[in-house]
Backbone atoms as SQL, in Angstrom:
CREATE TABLE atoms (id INTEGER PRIMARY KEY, chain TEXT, resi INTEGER, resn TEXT, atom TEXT, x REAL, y REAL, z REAL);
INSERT INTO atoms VALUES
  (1, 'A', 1, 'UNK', 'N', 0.838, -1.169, 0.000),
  (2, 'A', 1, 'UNK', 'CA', 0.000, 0.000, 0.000),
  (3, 'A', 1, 'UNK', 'C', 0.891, 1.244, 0.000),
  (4, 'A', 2, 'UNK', 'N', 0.674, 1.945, -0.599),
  (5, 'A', 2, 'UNK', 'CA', 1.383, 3.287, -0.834),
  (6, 'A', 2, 'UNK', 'C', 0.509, 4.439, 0.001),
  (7, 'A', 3, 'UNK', 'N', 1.652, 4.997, 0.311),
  (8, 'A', 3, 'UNK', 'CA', 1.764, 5.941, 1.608),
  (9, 'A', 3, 'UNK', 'C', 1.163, 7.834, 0.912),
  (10, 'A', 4, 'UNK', 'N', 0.728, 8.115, 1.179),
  (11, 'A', 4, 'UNK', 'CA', 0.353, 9.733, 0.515),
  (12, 'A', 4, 'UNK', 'C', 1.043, 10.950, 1.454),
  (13, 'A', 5, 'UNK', 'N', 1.578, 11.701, 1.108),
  (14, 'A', 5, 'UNK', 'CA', 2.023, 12.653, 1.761),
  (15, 'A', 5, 'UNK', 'C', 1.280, 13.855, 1.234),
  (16, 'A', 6, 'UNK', 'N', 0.697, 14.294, 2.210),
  (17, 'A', 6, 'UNK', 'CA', -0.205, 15.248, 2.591),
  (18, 'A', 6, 'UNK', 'C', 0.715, 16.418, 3.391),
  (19, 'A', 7, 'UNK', 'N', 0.952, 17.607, 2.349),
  (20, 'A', 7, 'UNK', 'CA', 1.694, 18.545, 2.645),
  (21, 'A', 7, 'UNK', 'C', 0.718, 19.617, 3.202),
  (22, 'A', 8, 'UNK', 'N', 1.130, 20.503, 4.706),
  (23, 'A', 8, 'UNK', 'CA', 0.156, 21.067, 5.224),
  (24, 'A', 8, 'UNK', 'C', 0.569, 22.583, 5.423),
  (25, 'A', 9, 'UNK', 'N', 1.801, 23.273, 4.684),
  (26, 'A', 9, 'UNK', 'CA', 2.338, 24.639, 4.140),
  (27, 'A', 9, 'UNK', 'C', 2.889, 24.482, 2.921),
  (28, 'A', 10, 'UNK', 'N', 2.416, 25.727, 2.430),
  (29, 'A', 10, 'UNK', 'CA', 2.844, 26.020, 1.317),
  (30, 'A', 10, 'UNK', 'C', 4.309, 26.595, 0.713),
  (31, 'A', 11, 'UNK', 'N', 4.582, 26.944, 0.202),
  (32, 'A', 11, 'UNK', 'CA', 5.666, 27.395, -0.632),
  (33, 'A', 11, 'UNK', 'C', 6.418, 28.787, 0.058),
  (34, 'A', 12, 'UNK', 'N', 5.112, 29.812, 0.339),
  (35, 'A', 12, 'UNK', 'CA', 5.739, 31.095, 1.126),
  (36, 'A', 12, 'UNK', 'C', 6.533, 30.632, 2.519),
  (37, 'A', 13, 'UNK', 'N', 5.716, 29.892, 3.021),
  (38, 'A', 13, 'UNK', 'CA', 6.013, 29.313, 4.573),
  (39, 'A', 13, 'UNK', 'C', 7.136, 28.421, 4.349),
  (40, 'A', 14, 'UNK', 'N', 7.328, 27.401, 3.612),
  (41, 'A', 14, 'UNK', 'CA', 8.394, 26.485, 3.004),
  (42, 'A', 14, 'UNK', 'C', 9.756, 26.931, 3.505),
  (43, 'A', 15, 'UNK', 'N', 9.943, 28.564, 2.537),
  (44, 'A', 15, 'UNK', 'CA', 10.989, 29.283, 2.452),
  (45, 'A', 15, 'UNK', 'C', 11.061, 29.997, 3.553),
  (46, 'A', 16, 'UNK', 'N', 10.574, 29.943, 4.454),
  (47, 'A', 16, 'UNK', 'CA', 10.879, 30.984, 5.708),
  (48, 'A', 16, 'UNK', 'C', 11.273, 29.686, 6.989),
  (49, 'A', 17, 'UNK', 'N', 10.593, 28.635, 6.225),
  (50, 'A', 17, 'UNK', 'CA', 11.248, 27.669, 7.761),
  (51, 'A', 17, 'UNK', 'C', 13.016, 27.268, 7.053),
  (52, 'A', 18, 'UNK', 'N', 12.759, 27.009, 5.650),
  (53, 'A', 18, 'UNK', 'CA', 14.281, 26.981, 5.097),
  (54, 'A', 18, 'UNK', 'C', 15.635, 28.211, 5.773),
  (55, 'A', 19, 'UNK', 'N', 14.533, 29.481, 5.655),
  (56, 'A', 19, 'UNK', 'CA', 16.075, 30.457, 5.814),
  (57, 'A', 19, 'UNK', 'C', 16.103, 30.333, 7.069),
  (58, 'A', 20, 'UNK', 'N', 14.769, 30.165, 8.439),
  (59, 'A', 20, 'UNK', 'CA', 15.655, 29.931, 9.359),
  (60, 'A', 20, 'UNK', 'C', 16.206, 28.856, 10.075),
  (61, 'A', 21, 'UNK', 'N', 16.100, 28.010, 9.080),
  (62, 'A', 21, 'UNK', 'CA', 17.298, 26.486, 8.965),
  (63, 'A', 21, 'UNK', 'C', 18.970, 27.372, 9.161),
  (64, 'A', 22, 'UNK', 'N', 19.100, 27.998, 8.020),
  (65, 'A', 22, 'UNK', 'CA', 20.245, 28.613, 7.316),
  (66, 'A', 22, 'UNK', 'C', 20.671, 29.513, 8.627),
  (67, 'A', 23, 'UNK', 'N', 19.562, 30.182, 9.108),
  (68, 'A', 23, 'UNK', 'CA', 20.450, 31.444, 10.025),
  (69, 'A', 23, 'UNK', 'C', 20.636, 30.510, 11.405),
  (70, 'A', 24, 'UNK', 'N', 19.834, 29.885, 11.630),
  (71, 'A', 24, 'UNK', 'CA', 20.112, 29.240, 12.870),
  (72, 'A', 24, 'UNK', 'C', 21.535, 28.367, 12.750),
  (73, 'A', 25, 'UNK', 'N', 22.111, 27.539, 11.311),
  (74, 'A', 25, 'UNK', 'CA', 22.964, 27.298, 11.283),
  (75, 'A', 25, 'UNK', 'C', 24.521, 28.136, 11.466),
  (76, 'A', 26, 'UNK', 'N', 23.990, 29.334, 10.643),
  (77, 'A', 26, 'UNK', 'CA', 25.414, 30.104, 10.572),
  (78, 'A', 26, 'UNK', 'C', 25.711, 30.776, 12.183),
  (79, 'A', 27, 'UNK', 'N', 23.975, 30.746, 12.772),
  (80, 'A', 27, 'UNK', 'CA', 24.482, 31.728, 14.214),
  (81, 'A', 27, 'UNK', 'C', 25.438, 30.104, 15.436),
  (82, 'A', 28, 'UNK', 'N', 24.797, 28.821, 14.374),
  (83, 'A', 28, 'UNK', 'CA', 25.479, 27.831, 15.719),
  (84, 'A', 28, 'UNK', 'C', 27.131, 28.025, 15.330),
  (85, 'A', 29, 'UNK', 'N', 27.619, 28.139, 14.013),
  (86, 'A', 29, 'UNK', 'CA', 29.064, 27.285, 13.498),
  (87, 'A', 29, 'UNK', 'C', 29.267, 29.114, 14.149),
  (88, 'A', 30, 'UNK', 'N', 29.069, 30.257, 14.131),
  (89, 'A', 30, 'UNK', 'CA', 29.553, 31.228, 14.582),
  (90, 'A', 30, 'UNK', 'C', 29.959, 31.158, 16.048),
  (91, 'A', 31, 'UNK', 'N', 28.756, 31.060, 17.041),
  (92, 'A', 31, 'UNK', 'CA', 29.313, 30.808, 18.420),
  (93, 'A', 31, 'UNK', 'C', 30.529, 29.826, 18.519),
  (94, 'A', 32, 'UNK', 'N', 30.121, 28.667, 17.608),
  (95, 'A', 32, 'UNK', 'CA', 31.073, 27.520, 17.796),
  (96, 'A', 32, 'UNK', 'C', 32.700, 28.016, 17.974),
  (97, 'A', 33, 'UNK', 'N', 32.827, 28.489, 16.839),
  (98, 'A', 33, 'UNK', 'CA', 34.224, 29.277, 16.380),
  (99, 'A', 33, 'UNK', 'C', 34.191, 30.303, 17.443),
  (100, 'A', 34, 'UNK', 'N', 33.611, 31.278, 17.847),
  (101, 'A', 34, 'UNK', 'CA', 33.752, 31.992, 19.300),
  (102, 'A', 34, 'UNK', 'C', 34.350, 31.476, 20.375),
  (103, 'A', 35, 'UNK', 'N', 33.819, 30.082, 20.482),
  (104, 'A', 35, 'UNK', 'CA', 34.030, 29.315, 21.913),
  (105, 'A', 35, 'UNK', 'C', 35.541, 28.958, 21.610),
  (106, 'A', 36, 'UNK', 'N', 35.642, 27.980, 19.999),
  (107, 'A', 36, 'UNK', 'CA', 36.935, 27.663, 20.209),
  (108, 'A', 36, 'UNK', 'C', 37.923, 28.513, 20.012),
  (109, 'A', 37, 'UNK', 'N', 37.610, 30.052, 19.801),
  (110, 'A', 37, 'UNK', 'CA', 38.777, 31.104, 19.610),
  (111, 'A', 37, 'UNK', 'C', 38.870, 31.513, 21.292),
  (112, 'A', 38, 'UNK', 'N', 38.292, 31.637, 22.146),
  (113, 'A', 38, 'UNK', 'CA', 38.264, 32.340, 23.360),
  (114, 'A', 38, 'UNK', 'C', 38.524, 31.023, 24.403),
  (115, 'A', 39, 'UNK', 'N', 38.988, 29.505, 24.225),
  (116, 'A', 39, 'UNK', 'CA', 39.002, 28.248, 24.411),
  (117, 'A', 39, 'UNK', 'C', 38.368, 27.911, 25.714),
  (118, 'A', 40, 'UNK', 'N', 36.831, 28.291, 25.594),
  (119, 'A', 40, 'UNK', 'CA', 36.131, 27.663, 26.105),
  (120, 'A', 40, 'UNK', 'C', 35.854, 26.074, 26.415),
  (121, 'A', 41, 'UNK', 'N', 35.486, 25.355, 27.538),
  (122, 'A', 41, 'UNK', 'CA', 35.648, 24.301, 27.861),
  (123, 'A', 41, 'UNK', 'C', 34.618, 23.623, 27.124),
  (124, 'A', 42, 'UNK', 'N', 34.805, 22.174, 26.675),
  (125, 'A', 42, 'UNK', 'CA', 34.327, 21.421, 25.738),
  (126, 'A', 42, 'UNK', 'C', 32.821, 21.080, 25.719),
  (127, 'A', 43, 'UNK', 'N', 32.836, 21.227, 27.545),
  (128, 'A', 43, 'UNK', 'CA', 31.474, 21.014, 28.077),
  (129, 'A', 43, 'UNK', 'C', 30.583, 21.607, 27.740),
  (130, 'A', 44, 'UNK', 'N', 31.310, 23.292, 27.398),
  (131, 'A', 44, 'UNK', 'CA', 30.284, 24.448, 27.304),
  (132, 'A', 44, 'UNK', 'C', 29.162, 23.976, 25.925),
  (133, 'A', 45, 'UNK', 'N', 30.040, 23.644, 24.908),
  (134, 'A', 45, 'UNK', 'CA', 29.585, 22.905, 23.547),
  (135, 'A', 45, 'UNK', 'C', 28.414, 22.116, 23.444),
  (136, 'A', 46, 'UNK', 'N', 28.325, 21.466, 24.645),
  (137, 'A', 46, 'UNK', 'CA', 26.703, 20.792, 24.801),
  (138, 'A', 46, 'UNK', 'C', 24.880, 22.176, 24.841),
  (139, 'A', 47, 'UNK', 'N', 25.907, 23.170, 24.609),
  (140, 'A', 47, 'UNK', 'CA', 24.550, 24.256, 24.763),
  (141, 'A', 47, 'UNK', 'C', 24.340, 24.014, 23.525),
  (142, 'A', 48, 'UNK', 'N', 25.242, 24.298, 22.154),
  (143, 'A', 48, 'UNK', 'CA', 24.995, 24.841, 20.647),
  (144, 'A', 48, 'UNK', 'C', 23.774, 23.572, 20.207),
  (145, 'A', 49, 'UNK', 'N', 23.713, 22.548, 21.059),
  (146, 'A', 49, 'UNK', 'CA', 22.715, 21.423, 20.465),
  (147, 'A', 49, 'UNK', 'C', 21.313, 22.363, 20.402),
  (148, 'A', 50, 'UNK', 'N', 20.419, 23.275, 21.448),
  (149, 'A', 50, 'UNK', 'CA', 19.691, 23.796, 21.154),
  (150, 'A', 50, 'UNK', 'C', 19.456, 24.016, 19.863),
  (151, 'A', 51, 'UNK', 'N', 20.677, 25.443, 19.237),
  (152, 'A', 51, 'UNK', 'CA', 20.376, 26.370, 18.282),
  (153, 'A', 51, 'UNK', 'C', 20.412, 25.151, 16.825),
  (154, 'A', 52, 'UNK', 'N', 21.396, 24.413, 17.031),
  (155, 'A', 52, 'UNK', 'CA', 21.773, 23.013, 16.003),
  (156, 'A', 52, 'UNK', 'C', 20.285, 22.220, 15.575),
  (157, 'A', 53, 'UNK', 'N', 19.680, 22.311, 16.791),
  (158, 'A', 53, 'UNK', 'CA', 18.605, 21.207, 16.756),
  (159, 'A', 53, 'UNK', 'C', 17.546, 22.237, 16.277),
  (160, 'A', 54, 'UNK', 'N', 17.630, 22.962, 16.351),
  (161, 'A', 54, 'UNK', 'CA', 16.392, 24.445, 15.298),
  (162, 'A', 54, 'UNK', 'C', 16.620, 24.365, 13.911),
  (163, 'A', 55, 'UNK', 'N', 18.290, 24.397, 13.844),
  (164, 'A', 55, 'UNK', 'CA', 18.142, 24.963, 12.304),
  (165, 'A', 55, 'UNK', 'C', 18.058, 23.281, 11.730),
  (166, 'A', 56, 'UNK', 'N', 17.947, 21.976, 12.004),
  (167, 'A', 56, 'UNK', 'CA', 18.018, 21.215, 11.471),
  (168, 'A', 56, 'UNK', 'C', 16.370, 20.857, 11.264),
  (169, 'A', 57, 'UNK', 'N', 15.519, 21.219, 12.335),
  (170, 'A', 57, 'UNK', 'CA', 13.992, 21.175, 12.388),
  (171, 'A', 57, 'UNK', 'C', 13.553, 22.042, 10.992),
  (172, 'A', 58, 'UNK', 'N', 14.484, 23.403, 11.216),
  (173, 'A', 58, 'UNK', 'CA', 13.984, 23.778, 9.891),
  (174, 'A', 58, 'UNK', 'C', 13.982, 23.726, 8.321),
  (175, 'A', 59, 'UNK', 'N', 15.559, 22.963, 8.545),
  (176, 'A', 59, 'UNK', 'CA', 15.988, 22.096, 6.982),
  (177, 'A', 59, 'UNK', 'C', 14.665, 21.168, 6.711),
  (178, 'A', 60, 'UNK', 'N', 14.549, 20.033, 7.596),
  (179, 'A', 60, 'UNK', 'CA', 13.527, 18.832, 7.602),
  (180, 'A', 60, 'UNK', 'C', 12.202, 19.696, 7.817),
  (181, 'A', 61, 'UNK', 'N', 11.592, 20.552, 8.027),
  (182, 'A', 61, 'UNK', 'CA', 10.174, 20.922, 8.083),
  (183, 'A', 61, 'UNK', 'C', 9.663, 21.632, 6.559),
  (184, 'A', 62, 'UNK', 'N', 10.620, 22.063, 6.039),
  (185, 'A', 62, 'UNK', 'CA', 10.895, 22.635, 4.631),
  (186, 'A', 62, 'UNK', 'C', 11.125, 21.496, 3.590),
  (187, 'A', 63, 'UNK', 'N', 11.909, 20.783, 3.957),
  (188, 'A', 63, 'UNK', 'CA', 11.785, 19.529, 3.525),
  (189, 'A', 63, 'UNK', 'C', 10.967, 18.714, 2.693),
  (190, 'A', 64, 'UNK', 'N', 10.213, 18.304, 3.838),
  (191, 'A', 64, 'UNK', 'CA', 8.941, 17.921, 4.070),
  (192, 'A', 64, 'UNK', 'C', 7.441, 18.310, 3.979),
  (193, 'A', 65, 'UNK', 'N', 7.855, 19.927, 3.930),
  (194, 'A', 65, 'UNK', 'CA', 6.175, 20.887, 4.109),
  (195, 'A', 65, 'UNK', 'C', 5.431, 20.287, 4.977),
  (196, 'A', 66, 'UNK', 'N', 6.126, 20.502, 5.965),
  (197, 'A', 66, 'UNK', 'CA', 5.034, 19.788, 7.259),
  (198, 'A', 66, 'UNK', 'C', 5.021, 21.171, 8.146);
């Protein structure tokens, strides 16, 4: 049996969860490089999963049009 994907945004919305895939990415690899220029402890690094785990929701929600 074949599966239907039932997309529930459109195209305007698409592109706005895409770019803030994109900015949430550039603001994680930015802090990242902050931390390791100012050599913050490794531990601290377990925060960037937040901002990481946004912009990847928004790659896959764009994705997907869900």
């Amino acid at each position: 049996m074949e599966q239907v994907k039932i997309e529930n945004i459109g195209p305007k919305e698409s592109r706005k969860r895409l770019i803030l895939g994109i900015f949430m990415l550039i603001i994680t690899i930015g802090v990242l490089i902050i931390m390791i220029m100012v050599d913050m402890g490794r531990l601290w690094r377990i925060f960037l999963l937040i901002p990481f785990t946004m912009s990847m929701l928004g790659f896959l929600q764009a994705k997907e049009k869900t």
